[in-house]
C-alpha positions, 0 to 999 in steps of 0.5 A: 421303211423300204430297202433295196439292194443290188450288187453290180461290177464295174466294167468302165475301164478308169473305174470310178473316177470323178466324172462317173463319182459325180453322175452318181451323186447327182443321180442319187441326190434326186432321190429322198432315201439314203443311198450307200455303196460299198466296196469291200469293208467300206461303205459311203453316201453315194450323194457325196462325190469326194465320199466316192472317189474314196472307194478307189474302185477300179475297173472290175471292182464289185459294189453293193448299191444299199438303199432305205427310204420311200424311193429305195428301190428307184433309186438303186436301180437308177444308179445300178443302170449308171453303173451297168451302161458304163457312165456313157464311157466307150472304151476305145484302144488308143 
């Protein structure tokens, strides 16, 4: 079975709130492979938004995006670029 992985660092300033929990999964839940992500010692379904919320990951915070099915490696990167590009967030000062 095909695994992918990679480990990308939170740069968006509020980290992992609702809205950027809520792209990735609905980014993950279009691919057919397990999808986690792991911060620390905690590992989720990237497919559940309340799953991800749980990670309480704030800005700076490392996570390994972890998948095992036929579009594994699609799916990382998918949800590696989400990660990477901020969620679209532009970080104003204000």
């Amino acid at each position: 079975m095909p695994k992918a992985e990679q480990t990308v660092v939170l740069t968006n300033r509020m980290g992992l709130h609702a809205r950027p929990s809520t792209q990735i999964a609905t980014a993950a839940s279009r691919f057919t492979c397990e999808l986690t992500i792991t911060k620390d010692d905690m590992t989720v379904d990237a497919k559940s938004v309340l799953e991800l919320l749980m990670l309480a990951a704030e800005c700076g915070s490392e996570l390994t995006i972890h998948a095992e099915g036929d579009d594994a490696v699609s799916a990382v990167k998918t949800v590696a670029t989400l990660i990477e590009k901020r969620f679209g967030e532009l970080d104003v000062d204000g």
